[in-house]
LUMLOFI-851326 format. One record per residue: residue number from 1; residue in one letter; z, y, x of N, C-alpha, C, O in turn. Coordinates in steps of 0.02 Angstrom, whole numbers, padded with zeros to 5 digits. Each point is the difference from the previous one (the first is absolute). Example, Ala and Ser with C-alpha at 12.3 -4.5 7.8 and 13.67 -1.06 7.14 Angstrom:
<nodes>
{node 1; "A"; {00390; -00284; 00660}; {00000; 00059; -00045}; {00000; 00060; 00045}; {00033; -00001; 00052}}
{node 2; "S"; {-00069; 00054; -00070}; {00003; 00059; 00042}; {00037; 00055; -00039}; {00008; 00055; 00025}}
</nodes>
This chain:
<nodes>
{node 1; "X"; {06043; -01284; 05477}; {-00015; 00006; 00071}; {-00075; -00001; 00011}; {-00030; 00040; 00037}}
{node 2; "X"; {00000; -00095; -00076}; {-00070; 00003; 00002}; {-00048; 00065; 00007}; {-00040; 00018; 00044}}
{node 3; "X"; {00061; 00009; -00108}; {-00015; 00054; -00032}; {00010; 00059; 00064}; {-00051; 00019; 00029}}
{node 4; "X"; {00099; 00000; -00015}; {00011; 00031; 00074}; {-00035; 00002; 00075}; {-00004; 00038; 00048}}
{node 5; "X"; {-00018; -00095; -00067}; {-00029; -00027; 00066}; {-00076; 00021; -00010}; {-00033; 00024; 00046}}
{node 6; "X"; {00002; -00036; -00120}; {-00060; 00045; -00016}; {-00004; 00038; -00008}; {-00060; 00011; 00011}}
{node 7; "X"; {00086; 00043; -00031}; {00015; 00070; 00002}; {-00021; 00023; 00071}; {-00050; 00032; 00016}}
{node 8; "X"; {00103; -00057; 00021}; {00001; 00041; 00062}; {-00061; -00014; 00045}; {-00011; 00035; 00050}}
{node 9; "X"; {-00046; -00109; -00075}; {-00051; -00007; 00027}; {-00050; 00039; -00032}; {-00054; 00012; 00028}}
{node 10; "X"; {00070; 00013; -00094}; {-00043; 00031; -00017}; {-00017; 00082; 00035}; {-00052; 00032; 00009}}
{node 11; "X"; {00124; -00017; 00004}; {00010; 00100; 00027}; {-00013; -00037; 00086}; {00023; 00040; 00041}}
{node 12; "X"; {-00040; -00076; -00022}; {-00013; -00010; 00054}; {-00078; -00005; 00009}; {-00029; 00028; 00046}}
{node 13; "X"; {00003; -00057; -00085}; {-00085; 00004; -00004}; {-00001; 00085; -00029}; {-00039; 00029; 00039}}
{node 14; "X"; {00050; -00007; -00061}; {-00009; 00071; -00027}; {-00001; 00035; 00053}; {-00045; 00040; 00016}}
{node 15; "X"; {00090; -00051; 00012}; {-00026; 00060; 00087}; {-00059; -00039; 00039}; {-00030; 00037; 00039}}
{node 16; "X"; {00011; -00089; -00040}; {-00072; -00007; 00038}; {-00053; 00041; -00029}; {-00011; 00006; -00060}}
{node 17; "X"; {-00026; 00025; 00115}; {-00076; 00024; 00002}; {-00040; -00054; -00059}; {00016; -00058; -00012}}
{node 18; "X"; {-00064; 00090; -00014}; {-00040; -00027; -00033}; {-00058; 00021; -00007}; {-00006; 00062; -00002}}
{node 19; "X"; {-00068; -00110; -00005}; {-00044; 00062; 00015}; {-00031; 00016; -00091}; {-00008; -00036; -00049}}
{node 20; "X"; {00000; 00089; 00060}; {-00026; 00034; -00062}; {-00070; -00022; -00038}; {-00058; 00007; 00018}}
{node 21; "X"; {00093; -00045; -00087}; {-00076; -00036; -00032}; {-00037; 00069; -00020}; {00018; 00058; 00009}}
{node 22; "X"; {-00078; -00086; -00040}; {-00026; 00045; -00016}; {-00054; -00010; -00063}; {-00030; -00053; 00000}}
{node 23; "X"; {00016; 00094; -00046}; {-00046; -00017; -00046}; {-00068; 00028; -00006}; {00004; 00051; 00034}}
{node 24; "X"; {-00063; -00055; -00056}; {-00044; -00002; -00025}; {-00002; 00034; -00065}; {00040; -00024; -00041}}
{node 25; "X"; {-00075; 00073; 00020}; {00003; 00027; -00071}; {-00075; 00020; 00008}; {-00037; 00011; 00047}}
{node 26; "X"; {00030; -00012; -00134}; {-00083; -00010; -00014}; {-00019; 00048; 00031}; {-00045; -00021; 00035}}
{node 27; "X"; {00054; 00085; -00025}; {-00059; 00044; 00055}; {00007; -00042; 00032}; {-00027; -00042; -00035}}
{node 28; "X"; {00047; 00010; 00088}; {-00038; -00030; 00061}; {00045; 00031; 00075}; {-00011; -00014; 00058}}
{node 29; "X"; {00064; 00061; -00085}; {00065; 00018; 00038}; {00050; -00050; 00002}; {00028; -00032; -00045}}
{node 30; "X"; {-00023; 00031; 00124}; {00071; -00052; -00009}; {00071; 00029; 00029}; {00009; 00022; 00056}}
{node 31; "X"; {00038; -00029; -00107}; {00069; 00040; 00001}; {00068; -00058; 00010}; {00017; -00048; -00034}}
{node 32; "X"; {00010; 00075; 00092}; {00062; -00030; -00005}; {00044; -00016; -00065}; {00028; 00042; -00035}}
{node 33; "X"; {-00027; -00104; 00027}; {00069; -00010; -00043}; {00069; 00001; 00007}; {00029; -00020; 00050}}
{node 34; "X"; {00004; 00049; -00109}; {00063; -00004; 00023}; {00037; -00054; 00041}; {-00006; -00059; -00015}}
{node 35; "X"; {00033; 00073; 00054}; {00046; -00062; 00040}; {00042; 00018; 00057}; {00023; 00058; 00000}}
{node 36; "X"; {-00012; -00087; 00037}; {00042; 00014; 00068}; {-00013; 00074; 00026}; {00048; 00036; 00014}}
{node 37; "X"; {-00130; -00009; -00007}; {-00015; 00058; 00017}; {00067; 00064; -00034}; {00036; 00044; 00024}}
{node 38; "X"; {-00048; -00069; -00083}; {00054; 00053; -00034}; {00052; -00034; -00042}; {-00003; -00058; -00019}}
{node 39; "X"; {00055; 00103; 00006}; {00072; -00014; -00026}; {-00012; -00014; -00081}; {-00027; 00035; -00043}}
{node 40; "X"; {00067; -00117; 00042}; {-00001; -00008; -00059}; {00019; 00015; -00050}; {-00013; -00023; -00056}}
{node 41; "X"; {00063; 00084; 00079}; {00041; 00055; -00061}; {-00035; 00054; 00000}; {-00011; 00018; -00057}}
{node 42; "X"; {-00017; 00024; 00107}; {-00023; 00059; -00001}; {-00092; 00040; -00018}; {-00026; 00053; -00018}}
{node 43; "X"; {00004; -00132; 00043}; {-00075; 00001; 00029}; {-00038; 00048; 00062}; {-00058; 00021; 00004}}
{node 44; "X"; {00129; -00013; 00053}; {-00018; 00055; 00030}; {-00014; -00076; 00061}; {00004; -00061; -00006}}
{node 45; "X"; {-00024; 00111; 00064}; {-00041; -00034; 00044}; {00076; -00040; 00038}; {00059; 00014; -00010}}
{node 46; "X"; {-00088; -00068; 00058}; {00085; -00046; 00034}; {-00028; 00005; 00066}; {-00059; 00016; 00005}}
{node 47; "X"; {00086; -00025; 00037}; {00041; 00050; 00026}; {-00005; 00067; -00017}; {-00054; 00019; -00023}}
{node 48; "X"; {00114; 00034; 00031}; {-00026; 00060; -00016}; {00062; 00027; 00035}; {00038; -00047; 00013}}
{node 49; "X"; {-00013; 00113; 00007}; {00071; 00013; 00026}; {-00002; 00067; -00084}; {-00041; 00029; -00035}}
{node 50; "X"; {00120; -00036; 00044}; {00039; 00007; -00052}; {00066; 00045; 00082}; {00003; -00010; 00060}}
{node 51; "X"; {00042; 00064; -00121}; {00049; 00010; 00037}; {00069; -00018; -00054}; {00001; -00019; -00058}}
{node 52; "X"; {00064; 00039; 00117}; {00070; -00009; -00047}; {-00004; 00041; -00037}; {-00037; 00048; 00009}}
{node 53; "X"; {00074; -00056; -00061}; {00018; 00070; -00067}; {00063; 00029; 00027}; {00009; 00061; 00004}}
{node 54; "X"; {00035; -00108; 00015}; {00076; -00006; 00012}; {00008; -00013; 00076}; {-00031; -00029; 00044}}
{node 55; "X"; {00101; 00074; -00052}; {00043; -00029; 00061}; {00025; -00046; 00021}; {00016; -00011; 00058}}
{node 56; "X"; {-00007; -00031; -00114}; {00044; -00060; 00006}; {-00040; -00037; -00046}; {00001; 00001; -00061}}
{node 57; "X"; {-00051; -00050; 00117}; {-00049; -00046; -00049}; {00015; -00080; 00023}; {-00012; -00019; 00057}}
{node 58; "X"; {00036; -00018; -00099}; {00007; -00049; 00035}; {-00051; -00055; -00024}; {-00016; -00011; -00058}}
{node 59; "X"; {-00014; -00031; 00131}; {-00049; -00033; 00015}; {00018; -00065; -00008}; {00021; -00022; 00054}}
{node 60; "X"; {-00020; -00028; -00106}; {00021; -00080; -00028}; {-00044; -00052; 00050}; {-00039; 00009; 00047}}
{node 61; "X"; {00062; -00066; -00080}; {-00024; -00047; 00044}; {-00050; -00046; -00070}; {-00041; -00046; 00000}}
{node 62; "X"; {00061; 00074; -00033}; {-00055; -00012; -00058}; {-00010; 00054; -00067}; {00025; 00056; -00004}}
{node 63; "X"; {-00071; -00090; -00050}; {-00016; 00066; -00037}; {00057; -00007; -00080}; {-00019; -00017; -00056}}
{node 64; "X"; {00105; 00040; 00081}; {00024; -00005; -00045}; {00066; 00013; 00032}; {00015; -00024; 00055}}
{node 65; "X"; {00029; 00066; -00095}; {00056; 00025; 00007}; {00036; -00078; 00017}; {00060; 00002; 00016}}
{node 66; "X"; {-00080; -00043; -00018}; {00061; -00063; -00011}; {-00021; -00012; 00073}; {00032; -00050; 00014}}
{node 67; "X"; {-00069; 00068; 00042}; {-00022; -00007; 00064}; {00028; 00018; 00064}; {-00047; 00032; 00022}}
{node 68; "X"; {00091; -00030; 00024}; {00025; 00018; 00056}; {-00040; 00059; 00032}; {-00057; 00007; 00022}}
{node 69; "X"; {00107; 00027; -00028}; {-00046; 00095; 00031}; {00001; -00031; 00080}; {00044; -00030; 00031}}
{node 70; "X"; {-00115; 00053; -00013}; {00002; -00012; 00077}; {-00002; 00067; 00056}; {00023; 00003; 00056}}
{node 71; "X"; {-00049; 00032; -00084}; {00018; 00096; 00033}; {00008; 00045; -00068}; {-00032; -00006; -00052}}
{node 72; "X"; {00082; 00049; 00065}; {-00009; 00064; -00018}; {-00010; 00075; 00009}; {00050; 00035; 00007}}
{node 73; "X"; {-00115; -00005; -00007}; {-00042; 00048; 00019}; {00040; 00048; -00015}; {00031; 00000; -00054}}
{node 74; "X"; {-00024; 00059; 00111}; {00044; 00074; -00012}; {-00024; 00024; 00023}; {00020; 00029; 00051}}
{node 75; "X"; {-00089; -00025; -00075}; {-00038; 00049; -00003}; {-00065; 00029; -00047}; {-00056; -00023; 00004}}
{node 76; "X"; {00070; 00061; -00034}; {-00046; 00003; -00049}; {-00073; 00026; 00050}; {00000; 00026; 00055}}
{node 77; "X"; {-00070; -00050; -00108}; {-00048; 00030; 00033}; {-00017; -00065; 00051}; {-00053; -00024; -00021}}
{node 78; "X"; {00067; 00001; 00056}; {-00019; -00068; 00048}; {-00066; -00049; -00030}; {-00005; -00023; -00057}}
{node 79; "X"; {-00036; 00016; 00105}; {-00060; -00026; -00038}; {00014; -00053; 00011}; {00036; -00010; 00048}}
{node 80; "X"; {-00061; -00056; -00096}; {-00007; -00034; -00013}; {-00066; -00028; -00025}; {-00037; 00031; -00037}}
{node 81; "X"; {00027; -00093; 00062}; {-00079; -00036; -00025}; {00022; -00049; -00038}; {00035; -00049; 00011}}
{node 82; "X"; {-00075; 00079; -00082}; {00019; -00032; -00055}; {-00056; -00094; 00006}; {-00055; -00005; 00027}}
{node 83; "X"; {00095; -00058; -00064}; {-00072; -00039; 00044}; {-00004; -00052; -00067}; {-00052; -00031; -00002}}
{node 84; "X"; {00102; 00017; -00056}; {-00008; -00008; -00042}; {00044; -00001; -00057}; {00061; -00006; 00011}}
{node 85; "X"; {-00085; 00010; -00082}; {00042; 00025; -00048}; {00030; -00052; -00051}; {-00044; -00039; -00018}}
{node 86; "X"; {00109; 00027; -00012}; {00009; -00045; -00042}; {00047; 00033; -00076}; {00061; -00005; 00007}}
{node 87; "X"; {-00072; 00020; -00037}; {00008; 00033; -00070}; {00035; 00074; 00039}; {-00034; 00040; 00032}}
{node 88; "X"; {00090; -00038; -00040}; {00052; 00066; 00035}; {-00002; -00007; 00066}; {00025; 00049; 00028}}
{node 89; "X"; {-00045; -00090; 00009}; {00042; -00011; 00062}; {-00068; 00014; 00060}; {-00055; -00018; -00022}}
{node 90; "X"; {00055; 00041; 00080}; {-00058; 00002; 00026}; {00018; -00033; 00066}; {00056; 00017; 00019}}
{node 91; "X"; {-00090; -00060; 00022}; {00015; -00023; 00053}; {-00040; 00066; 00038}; {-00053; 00029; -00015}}
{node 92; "X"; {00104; -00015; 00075}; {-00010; 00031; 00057}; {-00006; -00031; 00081}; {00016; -00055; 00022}}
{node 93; "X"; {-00046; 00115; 00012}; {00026; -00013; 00067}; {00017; 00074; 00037}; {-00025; 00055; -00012}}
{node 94; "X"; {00066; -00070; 00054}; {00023; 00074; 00039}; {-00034; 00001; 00077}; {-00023; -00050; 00026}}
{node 95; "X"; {00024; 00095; -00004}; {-00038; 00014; 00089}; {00035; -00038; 00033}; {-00016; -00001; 00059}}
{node 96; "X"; {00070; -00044; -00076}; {00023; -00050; 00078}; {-00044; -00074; -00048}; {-00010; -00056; 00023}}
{node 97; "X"; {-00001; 00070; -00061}; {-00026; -00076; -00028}; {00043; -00042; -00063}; {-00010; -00045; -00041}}
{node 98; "X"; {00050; 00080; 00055}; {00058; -00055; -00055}; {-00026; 00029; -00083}; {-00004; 00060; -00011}}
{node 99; "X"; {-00010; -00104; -00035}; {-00023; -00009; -00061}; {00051; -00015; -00048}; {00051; -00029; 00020}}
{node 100; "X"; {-00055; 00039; -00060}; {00060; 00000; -00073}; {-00035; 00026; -00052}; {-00054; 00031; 00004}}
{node 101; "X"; {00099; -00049; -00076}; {00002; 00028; -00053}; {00020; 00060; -00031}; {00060; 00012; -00005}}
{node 102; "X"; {-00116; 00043; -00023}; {00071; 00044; -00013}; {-00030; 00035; -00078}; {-00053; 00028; -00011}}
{node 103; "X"; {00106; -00042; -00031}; {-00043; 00033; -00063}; {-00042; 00065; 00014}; {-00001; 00042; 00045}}
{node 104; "X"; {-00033; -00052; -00107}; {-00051; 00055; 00013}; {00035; 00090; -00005}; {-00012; 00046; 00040}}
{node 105; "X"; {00052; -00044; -00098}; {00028; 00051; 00011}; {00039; 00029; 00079}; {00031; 00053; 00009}}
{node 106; "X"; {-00043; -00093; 00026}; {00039; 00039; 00064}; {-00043; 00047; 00036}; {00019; 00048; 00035}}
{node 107; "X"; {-00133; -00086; -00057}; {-00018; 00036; 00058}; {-00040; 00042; -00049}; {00009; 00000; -00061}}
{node 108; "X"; {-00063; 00046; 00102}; {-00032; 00047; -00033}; {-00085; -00007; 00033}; {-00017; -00049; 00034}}
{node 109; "X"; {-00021; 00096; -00047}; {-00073; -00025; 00005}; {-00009; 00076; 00058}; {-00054; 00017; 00025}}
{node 110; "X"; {00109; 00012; -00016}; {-00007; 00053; 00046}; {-00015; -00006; 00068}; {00054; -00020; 00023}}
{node 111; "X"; {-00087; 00023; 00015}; {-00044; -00044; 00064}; {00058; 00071; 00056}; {00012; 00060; -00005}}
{node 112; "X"; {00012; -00133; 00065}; {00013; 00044; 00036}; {-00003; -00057; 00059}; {-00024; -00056; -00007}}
{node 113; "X"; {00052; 00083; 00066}; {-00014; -00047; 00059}; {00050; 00031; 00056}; {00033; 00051; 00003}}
{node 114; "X"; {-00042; -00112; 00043}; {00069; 00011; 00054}; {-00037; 00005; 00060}; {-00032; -00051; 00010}}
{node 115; "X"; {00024; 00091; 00032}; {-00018; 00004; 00065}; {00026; -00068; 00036}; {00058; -00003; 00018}}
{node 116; "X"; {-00097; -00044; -00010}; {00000; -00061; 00039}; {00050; -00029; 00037}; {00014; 00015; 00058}}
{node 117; "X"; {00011; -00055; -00090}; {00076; 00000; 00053}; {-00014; -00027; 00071}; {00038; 00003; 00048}}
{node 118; "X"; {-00101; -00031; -00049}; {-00020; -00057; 00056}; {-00015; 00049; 00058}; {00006; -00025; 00056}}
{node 119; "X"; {-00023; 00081; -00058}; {-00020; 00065; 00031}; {00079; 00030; 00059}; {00056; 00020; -00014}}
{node 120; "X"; {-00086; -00029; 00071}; {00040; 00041; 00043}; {00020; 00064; 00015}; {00052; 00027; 00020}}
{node 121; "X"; {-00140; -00001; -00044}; {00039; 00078; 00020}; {-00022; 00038; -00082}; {-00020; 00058; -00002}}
{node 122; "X"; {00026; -00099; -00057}; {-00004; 00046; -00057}; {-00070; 00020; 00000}; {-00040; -00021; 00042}}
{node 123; "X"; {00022; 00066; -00095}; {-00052; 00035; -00018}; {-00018; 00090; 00009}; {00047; 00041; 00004}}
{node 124; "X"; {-00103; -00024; -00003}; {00044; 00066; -00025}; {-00049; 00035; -00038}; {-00060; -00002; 00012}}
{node 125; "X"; {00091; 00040; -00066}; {-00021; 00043; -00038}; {-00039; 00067; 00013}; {00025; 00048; 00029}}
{node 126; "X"; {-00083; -00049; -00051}; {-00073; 00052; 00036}; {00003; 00055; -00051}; {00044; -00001; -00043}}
{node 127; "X"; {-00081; 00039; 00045}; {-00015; 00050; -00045}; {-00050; -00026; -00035}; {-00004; -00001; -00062}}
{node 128; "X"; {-00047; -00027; 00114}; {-00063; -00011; -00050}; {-00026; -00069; 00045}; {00013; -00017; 00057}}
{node 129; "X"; {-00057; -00014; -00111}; {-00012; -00084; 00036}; {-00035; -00001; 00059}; {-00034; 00050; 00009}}
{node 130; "X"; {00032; -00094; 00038}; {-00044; 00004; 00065}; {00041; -00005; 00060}; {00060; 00013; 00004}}
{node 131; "X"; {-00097; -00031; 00042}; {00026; -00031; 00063}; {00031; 00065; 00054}; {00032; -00022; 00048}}
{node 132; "X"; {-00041; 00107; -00054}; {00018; 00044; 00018}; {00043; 00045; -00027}; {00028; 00041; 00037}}
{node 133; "X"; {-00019; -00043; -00111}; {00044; 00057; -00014}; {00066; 00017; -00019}; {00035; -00045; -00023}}
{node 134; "X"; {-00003; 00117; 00030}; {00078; -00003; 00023}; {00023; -00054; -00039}; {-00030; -00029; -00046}}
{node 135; "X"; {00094; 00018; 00073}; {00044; -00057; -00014}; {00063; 00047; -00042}; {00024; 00040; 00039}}
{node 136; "X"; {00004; -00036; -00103}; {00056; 00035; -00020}; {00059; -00038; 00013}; {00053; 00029; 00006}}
{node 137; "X"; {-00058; -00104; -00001}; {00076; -00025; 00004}; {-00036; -00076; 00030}; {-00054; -00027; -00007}}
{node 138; "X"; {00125; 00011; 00047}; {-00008; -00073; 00019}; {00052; -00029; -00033}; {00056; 00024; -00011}}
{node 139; "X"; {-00086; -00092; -00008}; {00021; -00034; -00067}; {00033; -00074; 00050}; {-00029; -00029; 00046}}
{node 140; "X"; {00089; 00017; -00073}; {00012; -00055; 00037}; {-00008; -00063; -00041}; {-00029; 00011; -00053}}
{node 141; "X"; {00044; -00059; 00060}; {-00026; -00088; -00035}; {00058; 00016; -00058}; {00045; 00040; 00010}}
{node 142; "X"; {-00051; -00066; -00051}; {00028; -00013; -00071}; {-00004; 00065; -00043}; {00022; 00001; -00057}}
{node 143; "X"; {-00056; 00063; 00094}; {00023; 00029; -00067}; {-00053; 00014; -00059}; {-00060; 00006; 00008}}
{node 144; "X"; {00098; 00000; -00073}; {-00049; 00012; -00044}; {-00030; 00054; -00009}; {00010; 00055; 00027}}
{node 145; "X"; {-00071; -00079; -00088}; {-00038; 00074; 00005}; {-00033; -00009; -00066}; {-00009; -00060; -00008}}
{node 146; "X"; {-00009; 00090; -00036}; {-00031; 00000; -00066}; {-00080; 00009; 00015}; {-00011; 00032; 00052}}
{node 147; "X"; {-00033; -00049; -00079}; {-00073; -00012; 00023}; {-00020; 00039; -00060}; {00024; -00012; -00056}}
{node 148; "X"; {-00063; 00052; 00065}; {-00050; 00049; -00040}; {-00068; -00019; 00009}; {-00032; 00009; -00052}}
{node 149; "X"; {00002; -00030; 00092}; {-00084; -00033; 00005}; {00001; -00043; 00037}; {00055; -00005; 00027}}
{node 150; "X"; {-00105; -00046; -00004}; {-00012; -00027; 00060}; {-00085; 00005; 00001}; {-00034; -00001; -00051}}
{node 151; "X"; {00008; 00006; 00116}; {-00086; -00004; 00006}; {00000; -00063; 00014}; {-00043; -00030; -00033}}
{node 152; "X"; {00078; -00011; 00075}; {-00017; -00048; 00009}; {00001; -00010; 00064}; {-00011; -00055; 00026}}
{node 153; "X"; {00029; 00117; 00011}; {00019; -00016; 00077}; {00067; 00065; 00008}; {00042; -00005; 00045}}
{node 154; "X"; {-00039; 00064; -00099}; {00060; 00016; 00028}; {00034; 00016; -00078}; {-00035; -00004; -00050}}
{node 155; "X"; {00079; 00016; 00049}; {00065; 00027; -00051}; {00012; 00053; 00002}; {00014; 00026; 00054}}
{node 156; "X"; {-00016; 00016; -00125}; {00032; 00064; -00005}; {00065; -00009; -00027}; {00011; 00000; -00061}}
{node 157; "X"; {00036; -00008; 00107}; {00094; -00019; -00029}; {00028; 00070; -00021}; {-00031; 00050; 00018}}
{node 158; "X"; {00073; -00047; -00046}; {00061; 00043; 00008}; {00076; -00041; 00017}; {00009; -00061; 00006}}
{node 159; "X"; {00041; 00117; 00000}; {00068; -00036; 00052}; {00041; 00036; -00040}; {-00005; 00061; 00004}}
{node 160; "X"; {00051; -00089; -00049}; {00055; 00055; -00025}; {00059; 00041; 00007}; {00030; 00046; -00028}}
{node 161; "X"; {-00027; -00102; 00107}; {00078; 00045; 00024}; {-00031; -00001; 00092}; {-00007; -00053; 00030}}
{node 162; "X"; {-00006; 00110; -00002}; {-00028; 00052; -00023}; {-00044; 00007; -00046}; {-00021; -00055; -00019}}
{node 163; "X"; {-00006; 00105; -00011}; {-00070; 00025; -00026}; {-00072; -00009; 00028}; {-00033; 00051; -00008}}
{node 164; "X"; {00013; -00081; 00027}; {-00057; -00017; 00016}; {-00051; -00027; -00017}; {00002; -00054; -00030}}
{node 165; "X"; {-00048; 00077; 00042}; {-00096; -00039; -00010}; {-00042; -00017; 00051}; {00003; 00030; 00053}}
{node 166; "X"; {-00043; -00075; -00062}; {-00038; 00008; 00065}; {-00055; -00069; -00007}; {-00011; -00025; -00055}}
{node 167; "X"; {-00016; 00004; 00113}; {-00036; -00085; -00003}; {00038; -00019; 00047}; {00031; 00035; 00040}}
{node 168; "X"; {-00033; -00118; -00047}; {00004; -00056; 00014}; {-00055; -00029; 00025}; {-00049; 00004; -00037}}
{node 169; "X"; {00036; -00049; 00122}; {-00050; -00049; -00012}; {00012; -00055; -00034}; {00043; -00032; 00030}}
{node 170; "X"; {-00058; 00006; -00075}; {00007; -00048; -00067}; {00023; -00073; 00031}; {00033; -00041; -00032}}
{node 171; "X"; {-00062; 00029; 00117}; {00031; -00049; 00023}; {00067; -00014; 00013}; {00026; -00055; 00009}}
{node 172; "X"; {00002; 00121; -00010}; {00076; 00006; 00027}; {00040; -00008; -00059}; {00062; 00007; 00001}}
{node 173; "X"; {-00095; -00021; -00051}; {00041; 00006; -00076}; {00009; -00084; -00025}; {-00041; -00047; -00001}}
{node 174; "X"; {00122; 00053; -00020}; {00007; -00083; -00031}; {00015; 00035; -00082}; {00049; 00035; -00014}}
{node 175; "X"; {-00105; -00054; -00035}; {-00016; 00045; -00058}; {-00072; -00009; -00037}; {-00022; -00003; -00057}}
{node 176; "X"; {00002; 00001; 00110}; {-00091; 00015; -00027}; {-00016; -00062; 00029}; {00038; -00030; 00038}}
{node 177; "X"; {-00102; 00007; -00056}; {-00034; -00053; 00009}; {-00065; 00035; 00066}; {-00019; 00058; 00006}}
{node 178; "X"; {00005; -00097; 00020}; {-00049; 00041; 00062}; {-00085; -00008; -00033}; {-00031; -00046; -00026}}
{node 179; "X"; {00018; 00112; 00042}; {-00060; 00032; -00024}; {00007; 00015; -00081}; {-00050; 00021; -00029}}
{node 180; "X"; {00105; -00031; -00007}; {00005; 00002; -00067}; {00007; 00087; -00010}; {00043; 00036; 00027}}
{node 181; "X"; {-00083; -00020; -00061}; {-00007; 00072; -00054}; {00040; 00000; -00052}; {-00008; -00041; -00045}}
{node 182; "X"; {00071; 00103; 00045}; {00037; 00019; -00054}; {-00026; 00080; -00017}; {-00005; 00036; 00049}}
{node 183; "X"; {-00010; -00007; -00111}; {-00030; 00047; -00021}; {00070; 00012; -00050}; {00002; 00047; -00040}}
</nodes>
């Protein structure tokens, strides 16, 4: 029981923020060390969004098949913010907030994003970025969209059912991080 009881204090400190040490190396540059900043399986950066692989992904209440599934995702493609990693298993969170476990094989490094669910009247899809030009489609709250660039204030998405391309203002997106550049 003991043993249980530290465990679960331990995957409980693992989702707190931490701030990023940092080192000193003889040039006289100082570089982040590995730690909280990035994933202790991957060495990629933490937070980061990640999408589903699968249709049917189910989200644990800890990092191990022996754990109580708490949602299961039917939908492939749904972004997710990845926030930290434990051998196979990656803790998540989804756009209403709710957080879980879900092995790593479920998600993928393919960046996509959901038009804002918090949004009343949706988004809509431009031809080209900027505060004037045509609009090809109005996009309502939840739906997805696959991300091809970001500048840092708008998104070049595509939509797969219909066919479509276009921008995004990057605020209206639950996906991207704000002012963050994807190339």
């Amino acid at each position: 029981m003991k043993a249980a009881i530290v465990f679960l204090a331990a995957c409980a400190a693992m989702a707190q923020p931490a701030v990023a040490a940092t080192t000193q190396v003889a040039s006289g540059d100082t570089i982040a060390a590995p730690g909280r900043n990035t994933g202790r399986v991957t060495g990629l950066k933490l937070p980061r969004f990640v999408s589903l692989k699968s249709d049917n992904a189910r989200m644990r209440v800890g990092p191990s098949t022996d754990y109580a599934v708490r949602f299961v995702y039917m939908a492939a493609g749904l972004p997710m913010e990845l926030i930290e990693e434990w051998g196979n298993w990656r803790l998540v969170r989804d756009h209403d907030g709710s957080s879980g476990w879900m092995h790593a094989a479920l998600l993928s490094g393919q960046r996509t994003a959901m038009i804002a669910p918090w949004l009343k009247e949706g988004a809509s899809l431009q031809r080209s970025p900027g505060q004037s030009p045509k609009v090809t489609a109005l996009m309502q709250p939840g739906v997805i969209v696959t991300i091809i660039d970001c500048s840092g204030s708008w998104c070049h998405v595509a939509i797969q059912r219909p066919r479509l391309s276009g921008y995004v203002a990057q605020t209206k997106l639950w996906g991207v991080y704000p002012r963050e550049v994807i190339e």
